[in-house]
Residue frames as qw, qx, qy, qz and C-alpha x, y, z in Angstrom:
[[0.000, 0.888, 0.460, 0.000, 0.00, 0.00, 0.00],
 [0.343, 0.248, -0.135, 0.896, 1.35, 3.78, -0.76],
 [0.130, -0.864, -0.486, 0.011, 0.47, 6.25, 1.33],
 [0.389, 0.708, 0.189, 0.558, 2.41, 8.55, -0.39],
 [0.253, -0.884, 0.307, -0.243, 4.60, 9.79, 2.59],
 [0.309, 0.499, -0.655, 0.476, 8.35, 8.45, 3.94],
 [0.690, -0.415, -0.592, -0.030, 8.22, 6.39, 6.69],
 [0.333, -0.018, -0.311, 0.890, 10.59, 9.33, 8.53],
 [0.396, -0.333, -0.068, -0.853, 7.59, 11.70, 8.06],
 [0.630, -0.404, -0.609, -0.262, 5.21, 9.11, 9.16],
 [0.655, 0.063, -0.499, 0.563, 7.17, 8.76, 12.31],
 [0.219, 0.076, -0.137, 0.963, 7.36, 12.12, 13.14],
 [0.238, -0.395, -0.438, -0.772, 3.62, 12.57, 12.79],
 [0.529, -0.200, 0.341, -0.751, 0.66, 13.10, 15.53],
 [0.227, 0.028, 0.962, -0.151, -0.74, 9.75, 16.89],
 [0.578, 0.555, 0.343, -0.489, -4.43, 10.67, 15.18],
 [0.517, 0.574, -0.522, -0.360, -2.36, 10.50, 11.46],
 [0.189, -0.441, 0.857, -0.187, -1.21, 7.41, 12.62],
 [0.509, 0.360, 0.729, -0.282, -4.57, 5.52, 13.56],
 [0.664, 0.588, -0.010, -0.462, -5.92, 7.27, 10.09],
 [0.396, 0.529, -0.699, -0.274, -3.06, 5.30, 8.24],
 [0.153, -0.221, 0.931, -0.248, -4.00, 2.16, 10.15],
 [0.481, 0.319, 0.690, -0.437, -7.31, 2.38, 9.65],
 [0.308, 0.642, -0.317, -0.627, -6.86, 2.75, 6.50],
 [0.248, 0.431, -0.853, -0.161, -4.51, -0.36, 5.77],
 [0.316, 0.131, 0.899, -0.275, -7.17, -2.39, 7.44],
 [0.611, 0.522, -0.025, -0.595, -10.27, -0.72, 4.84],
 [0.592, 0.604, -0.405, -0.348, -8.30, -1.77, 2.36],
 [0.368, 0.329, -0.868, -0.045, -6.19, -5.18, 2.86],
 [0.824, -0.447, -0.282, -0.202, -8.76, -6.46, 5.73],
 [0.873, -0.485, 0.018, 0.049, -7.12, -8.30, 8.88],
 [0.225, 0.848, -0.211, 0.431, -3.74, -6.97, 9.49],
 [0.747, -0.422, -0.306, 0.413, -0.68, -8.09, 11.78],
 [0.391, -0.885, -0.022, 0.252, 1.48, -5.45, 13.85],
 [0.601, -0.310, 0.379, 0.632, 4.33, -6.20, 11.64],
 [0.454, 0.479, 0.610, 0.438, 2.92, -5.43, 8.93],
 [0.105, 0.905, 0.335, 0.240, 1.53, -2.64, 9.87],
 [0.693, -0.512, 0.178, 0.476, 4.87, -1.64, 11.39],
 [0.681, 0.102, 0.518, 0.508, 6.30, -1.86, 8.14],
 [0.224, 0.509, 0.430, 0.711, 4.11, 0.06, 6.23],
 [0.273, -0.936, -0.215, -0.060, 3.71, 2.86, 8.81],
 [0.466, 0.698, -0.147, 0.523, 6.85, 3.13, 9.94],
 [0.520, -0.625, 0.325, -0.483, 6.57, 2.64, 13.32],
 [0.204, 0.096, -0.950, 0.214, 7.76, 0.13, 16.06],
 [0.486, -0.264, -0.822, -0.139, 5.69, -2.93, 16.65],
 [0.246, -0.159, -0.550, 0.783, 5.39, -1.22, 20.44],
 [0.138, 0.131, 0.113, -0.975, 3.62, 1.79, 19.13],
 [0.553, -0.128, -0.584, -0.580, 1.27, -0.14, 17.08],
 [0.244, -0.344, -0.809, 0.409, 0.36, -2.49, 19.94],
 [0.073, 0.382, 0.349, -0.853, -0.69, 0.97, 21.98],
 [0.513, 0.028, -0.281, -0.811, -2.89, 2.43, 18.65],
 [0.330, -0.279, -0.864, -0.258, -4.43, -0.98, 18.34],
 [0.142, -0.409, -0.810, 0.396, -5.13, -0.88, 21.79],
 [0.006, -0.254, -0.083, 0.964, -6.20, 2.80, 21.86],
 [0.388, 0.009, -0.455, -0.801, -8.58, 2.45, 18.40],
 [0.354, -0.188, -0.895, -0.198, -10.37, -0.33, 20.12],
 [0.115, -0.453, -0.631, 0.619, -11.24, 1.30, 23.05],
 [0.006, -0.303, 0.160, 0.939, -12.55, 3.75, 20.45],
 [0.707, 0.485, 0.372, -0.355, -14.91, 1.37, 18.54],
 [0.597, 0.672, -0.199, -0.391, -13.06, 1.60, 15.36],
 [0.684, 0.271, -0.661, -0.149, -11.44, -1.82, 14.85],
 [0.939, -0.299, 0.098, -0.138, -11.53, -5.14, 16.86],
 [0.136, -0.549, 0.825, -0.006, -7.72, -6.67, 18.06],
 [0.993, 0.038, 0.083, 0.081, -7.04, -10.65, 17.45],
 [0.741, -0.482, 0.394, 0.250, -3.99, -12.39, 18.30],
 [0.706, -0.065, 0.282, 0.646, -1.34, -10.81, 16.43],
 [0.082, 0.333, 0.466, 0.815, -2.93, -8.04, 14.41],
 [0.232, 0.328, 0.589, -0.701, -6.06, -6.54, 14.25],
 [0.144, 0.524, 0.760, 0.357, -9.52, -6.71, 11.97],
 [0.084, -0.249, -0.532, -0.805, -11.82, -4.23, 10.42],
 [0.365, 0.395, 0.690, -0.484, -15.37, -3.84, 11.87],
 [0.307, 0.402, 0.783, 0.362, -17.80, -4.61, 9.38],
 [0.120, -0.256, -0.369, 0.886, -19.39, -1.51, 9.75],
 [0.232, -0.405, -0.799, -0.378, -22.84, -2.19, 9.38],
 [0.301, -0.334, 0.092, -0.888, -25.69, 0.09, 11.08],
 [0.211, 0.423, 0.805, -0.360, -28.45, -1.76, 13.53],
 [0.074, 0.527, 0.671, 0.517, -31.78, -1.72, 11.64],
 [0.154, -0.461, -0.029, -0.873, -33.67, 2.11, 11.92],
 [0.571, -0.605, -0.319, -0.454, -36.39, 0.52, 14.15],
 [0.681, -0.421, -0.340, 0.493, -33.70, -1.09, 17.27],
 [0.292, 0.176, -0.211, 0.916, -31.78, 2.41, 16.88],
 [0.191, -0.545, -0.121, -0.807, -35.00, 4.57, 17.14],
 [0.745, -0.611, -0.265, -0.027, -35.68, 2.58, 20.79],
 [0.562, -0.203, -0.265, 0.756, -32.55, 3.79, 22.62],
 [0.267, -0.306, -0.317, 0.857, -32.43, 6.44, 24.54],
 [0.198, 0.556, 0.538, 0.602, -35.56, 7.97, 23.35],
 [0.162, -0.934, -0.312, 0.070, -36.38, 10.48, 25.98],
 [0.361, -0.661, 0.137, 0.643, -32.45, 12.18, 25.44],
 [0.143, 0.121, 0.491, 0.851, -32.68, 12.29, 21.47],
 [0.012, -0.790, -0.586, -0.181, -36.13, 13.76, 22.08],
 [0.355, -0.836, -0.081, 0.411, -34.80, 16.53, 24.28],
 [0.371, -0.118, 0.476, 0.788, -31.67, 16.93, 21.49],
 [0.210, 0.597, 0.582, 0.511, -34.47, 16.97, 18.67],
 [0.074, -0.946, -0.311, -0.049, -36.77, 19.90, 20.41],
 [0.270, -0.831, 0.021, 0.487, -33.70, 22.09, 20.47],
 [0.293, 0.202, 0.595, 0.720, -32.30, 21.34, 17.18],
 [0.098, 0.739, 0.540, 0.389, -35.83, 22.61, 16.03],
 [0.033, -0.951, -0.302, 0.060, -35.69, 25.63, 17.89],
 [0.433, -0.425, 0.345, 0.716, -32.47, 26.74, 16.50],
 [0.281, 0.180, 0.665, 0.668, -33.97, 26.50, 12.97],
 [0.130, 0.435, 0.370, -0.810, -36.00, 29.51, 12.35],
 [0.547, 0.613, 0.536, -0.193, -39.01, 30.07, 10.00],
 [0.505, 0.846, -0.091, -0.142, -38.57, 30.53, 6.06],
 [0.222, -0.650, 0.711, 0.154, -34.82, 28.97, 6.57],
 [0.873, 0.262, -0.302, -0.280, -33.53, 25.91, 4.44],
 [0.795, -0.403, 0.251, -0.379, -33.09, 22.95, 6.17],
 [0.648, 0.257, -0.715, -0.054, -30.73, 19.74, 5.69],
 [0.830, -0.302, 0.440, -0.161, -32.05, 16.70, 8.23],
 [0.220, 0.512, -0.824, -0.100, -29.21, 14.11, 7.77],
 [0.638, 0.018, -0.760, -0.120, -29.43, 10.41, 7.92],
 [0.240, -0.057, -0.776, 0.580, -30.65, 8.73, 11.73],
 [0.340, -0.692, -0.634, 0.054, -33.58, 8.52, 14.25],
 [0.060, -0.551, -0.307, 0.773, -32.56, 12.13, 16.02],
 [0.026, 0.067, -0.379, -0.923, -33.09, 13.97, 12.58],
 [0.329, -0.471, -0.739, -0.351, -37.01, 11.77, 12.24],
 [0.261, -0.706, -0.630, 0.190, -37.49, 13.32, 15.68],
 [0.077, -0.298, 0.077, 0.948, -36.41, 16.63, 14.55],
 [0.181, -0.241, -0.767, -0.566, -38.78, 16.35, 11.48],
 [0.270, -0.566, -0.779, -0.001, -41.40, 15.52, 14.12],
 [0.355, -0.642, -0.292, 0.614, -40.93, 19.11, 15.84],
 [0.009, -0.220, 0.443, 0.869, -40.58, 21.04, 12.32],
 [0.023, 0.519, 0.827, 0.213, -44.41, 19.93, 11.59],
 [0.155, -0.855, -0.378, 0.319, -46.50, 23.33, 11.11],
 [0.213, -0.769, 0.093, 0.596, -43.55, 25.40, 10.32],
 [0.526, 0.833, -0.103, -0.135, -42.87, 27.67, 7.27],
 [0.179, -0.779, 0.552, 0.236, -39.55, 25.86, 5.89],
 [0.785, 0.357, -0.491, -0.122, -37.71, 24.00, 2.84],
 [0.739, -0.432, 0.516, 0.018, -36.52, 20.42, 4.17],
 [0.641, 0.446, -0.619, -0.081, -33.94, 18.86, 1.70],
 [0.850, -0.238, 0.443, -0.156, -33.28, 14.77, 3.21],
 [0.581, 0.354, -0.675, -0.285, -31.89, 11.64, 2.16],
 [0.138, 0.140, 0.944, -0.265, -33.89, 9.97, 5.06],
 [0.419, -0.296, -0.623, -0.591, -37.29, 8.62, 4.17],
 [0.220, -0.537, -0.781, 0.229, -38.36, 8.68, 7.57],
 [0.184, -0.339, -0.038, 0.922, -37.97, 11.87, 7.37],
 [0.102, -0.018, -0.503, -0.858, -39.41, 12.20, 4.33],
 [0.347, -0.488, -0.722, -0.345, -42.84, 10.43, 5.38],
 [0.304, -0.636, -0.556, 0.440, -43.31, 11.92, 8.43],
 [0.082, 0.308, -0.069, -0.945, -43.19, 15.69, 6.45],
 [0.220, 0.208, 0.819, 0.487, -44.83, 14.43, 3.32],
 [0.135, -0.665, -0.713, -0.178, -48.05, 15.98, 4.28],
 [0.352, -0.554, -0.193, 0.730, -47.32, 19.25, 5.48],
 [0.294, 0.838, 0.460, 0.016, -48.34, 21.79, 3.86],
 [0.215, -0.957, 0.181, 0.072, -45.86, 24.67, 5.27],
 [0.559, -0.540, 0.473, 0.415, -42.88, 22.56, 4.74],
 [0.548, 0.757, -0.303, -0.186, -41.24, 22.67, 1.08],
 [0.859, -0.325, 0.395, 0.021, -39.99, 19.01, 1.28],
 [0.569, 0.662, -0.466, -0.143, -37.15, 17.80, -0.90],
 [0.848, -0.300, 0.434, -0.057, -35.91, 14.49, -1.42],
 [0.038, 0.761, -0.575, -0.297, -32.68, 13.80, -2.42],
 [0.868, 0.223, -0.161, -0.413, -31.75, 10.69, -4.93],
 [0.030, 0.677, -0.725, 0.120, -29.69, 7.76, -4.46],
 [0.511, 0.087, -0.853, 0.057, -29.44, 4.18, -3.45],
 [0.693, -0.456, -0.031, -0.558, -32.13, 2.76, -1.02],
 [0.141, 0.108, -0.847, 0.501, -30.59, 1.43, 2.02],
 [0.551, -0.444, -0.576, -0.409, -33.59, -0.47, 3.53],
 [0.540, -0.502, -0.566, 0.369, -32.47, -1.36, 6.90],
 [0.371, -0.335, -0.468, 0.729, -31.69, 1.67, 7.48],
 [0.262, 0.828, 0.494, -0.053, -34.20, 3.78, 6.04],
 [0.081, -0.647, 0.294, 0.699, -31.47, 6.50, 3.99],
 [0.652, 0.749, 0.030, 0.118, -30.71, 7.17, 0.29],
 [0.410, -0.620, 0.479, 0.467, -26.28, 7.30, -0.30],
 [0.779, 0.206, 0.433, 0.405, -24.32, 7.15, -3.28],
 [0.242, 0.070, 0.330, 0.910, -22.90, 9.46, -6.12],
 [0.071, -0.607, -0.529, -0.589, -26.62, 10.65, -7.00],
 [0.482, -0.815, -0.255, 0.198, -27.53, 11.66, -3.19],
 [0.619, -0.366, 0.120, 0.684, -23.66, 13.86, -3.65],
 [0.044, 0.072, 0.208, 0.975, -24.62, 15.72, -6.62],
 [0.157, -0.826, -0.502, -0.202, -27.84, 16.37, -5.86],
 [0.547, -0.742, -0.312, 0.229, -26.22, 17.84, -2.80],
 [0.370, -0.409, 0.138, 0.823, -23.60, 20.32, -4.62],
 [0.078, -0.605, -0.531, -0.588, -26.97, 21.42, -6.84],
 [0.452, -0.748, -0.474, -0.107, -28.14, 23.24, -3.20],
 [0.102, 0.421, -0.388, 0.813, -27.37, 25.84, -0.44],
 [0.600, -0.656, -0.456, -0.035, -28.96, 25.36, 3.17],
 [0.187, -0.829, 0.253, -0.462, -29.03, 27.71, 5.90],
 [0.404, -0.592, 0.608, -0.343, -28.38, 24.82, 8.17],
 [0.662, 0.135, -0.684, -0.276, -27.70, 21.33, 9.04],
 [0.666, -0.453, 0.373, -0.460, -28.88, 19.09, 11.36],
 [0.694, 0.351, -0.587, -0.225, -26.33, 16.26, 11.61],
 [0.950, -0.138, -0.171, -0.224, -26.04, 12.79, 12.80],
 [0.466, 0.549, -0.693, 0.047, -23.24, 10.76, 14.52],
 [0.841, -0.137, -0.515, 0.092, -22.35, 7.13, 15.78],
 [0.730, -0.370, -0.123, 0.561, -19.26, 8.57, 18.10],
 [0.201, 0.919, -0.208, 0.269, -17.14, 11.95, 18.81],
 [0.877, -0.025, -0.262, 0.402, -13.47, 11.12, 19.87],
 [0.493, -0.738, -0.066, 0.456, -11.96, 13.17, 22.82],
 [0.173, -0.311, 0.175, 0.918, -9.83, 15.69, 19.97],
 [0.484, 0.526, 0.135, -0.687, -13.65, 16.42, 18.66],
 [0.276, 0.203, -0.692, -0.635, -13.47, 14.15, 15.39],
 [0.681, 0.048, 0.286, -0.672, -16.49, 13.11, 14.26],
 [0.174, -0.161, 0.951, 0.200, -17.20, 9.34, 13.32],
 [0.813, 0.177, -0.056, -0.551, -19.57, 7.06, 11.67],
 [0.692, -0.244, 0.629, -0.256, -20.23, 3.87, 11.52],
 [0.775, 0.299, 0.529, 0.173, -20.71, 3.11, 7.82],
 [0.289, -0.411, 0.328, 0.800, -18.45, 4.48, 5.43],
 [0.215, 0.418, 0.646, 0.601, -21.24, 4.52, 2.43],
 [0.247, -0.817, -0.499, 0.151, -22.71, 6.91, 4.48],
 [0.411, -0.617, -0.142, 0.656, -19.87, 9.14, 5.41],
 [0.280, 0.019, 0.227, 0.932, -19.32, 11.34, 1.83],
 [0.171, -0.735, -0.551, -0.356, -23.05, 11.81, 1.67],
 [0.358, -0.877, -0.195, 0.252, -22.62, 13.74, 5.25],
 [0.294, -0.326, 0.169, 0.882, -19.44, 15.67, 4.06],
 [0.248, 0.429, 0.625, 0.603, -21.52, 16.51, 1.16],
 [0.293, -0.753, -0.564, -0.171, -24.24, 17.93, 3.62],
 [0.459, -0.665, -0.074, 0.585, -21.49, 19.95, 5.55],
 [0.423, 0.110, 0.530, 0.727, -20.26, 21.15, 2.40],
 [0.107, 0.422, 0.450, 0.779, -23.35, 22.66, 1.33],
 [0.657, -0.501, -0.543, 0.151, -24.20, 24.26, 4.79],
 [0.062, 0.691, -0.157, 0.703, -23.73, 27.43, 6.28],
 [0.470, -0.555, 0.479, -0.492, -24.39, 26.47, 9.96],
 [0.661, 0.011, -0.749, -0.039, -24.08, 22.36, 10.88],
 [0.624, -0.479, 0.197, -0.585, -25.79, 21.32, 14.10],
 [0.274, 0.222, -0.936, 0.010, -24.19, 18.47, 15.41],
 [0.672, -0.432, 0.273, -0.535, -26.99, 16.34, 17.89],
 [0.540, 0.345, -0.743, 0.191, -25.54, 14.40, 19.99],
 [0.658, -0.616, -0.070, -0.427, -26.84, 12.40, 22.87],
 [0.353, -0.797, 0.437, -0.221, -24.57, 11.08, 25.59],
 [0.710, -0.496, 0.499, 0.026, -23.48, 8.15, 24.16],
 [0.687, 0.716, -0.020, 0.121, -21.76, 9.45, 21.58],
 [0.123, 0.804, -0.528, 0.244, -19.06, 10.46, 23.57],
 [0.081, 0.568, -0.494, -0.653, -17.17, 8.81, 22.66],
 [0.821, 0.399, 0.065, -0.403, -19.65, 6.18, 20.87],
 [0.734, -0.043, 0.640, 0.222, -18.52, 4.11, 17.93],
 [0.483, 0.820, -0.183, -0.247, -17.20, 4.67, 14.23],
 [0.762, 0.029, 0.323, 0.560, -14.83, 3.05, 11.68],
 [0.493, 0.397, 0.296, 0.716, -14.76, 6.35, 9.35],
 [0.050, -0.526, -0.282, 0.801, -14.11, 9.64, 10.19],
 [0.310, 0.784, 0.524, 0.118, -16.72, 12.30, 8.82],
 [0.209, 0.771, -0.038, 0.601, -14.83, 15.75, 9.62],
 [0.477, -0.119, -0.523, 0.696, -13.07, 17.33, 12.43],
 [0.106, 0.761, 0.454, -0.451, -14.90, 20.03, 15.11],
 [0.209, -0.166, 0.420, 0.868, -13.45, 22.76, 12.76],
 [0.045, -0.138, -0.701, -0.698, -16.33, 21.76, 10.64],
 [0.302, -0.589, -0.749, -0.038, -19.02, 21.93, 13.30],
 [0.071, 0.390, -0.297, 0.868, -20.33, 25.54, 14.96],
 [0.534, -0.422, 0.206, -0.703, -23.03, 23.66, 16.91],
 [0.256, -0.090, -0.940, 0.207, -22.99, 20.45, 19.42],
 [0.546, -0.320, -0.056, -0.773, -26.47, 19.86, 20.81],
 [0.478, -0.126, -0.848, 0.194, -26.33, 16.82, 23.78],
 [0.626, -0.640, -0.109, -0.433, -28.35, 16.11, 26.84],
 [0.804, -0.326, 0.031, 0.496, -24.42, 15.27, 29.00],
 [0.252, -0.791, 0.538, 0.144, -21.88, 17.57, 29.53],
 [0.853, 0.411, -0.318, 0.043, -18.83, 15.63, 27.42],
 [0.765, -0.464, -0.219, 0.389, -15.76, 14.78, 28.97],
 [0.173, -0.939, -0.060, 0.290, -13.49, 17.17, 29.62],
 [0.456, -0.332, 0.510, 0.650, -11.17, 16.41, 27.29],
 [0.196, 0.569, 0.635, 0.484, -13.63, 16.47, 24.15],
 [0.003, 0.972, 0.196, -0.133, -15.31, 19.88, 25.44],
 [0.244, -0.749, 0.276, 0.551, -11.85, 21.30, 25.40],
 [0.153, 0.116, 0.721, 0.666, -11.17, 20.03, 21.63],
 [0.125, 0.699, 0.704, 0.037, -14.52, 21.26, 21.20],
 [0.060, -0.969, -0.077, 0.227, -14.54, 24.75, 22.58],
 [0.417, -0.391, 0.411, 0.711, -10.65, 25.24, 21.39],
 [0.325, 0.107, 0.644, 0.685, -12.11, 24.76, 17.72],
 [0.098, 0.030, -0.106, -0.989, -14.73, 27.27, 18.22],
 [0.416, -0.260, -0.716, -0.497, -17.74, 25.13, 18.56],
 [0.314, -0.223, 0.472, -0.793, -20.60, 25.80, 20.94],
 [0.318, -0.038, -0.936, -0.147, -21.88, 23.53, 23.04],
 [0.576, -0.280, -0.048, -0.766, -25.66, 23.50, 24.22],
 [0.160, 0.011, -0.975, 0.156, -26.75, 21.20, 26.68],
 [0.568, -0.371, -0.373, -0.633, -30.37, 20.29, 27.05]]
C-alpha cells in the first residue's frame, strides 16, 4: 500500500495520522498483523500495539492475536436504533428545532434524532432537503414545509438514500443549516460514523451548509465509528443532553464550537 509519505515523516507525525493510516490499511487489505503494519507505517511494533489498543477502546477496529480486523461496519436496523435512549434524542431533537427559524432551508441528515427533529418542524414555514425517508414520510403531508428528497441508493435497513446521486444532488443546493447525525465523537472532537457509504453523503451535507448542528446524545461520547466524517473545525453547533468529557469539550470549545446542553 502507498500512502504517499516516507516512513521518517510518518514517524514524526501526531498519533491521530497514525490511527488514520491504520485504519486505512485495514479498509483496504482487511485483517492486518502489527508487523505489517509496522512496516508500512513506519513505526515500532510497540507503538502499534498501543494504537491498536487505543482504536479499540474507540470502537473503530476489533484486536485478534497478532494483528487486528476491520469492523464490518454495518448500522443496527432504523427501528432497534430509534428505541434507545428515546427520551435524550427527544430533548436533542426539540432544540435542534428551535435553533432553525421560520422561512430557513433545512438539511435533516441520515438517523432517528433527525425523524425526531422532522417531528418538531411539523406546522412550520420551511424548505426540508433529506436523504432519510423517515424523514421524508413523516413531512410528506405538510403543507408549510417545502420538502425535498434527495436521490440515491435505497438502504432499507436503514431507512437512507447514499451514493454518487444523493452527492450531486447535494452540490446542486445551499442550506441555511444542518442538522447532523453521529455514531461517536473522539476526545480531539473528530467526528465518526459507523458506515463508510454513508460518510461522503454527510461531508456533502457539511459542504453545502452554512451552519451544521451536530446532535448528539450522551453516548456518543465517545460512541462508535470506523470512518471519520470531519473534524470540530467543521461543526459551529454540538447539541447533547451530557456535559462531554473534559477532554472532548476542550477540543470542542478550542475549535470554536458551541456547546448546548439540554
Amino acid at each position: 500500500m502507498d500512502f504517499a509519505e516516507s516512513p521518517g515523516r510518518v514517524r514524526a507525525m501526531l498519533p491521530d495520522r497514525r490511527h488514520e493510516l491504520i485504519l486505512r490499511a485495514l479498509r483496504s487489505d482487511g485483517p492486518t498483523s502489527v508487523t505489517v503494519l509496522a512496516e508500512r507505517i513506519g513505526a515500532s511494533q510497540a507503538t502499534i500495539r498501543r494504537d491498536l489498543i487505543q482504536l479499540e477502546d474507540e470502537g473503530l477496529l476489533k484486536r485478534v492475536y497478532g494483528g487486528a480486523v476491520p469492523l464490518t461496519g454495518e448500522d443496527d436496523p432504523f427501528p432497534d436504533v430509534a428505541a434507545v435512549r428515546v427520551e435524550a434524542k427527544d430533548a436533542i431533537a426539540v432544540r435542534c428545532a428551535e435553533i432553525i427559524k421560520d422561512g430557513e432551508t433545512v438539511l435533516l441528515d441520515i438517523g432517528t434524532t433527525a425523524l425526531r427533529v422532522a417531528r418538531h418542524l411539523r406546522g412550520r414555514s420551511l424548505t426540508v432537503i433529506t436523504s432519510n425517508l423517515a424523514v421524508y414520510e413523516e413531512l410528506q403531508d405538510e403543507k408549510d414545509v417545502q420538502l425535498v428528497l434527495l436521490g440515491g441508493v435505497v438502504r432499507r435497513e436503514y431507512r437512507s438514500l447514499v451514493g454518487f446521486l444523493t452527492e450531486d444532488n447535494l452540490r446542486q443546493i445551499r442550506a441555511d443549516r444542518l442538522v447532523l447525525g453521529t455514531s461517536g465523537i473522539r476526545p480531539n472532537g473528530q467526528i465518526l460514523d459507523t458506515t463508510a457509504v454513508e460518510v461522503p453523503v454527510k461531508r456533502a451535507m457539511i459542504a453545502a451548509s452554512d451552519q451544521v448542528v451536530l446532535a448528539a446524545d450522551a453516548g456518543k461520547f465517545p460512541g462508535t465509528g470506523m470512518a471519520r466524517v470531519c473534524g470540530p473545525e467543521d461543526i459551529d453547533v454540538v447539541v447533547t443532553n451530557a456535559p462531554a468529557d473534559t477532554t472532548t469539550r476542550t477540543s470542542l470549545r478550542e475549535a470554536g464550537v458551541e456547546v448546548v446542553e439540554v
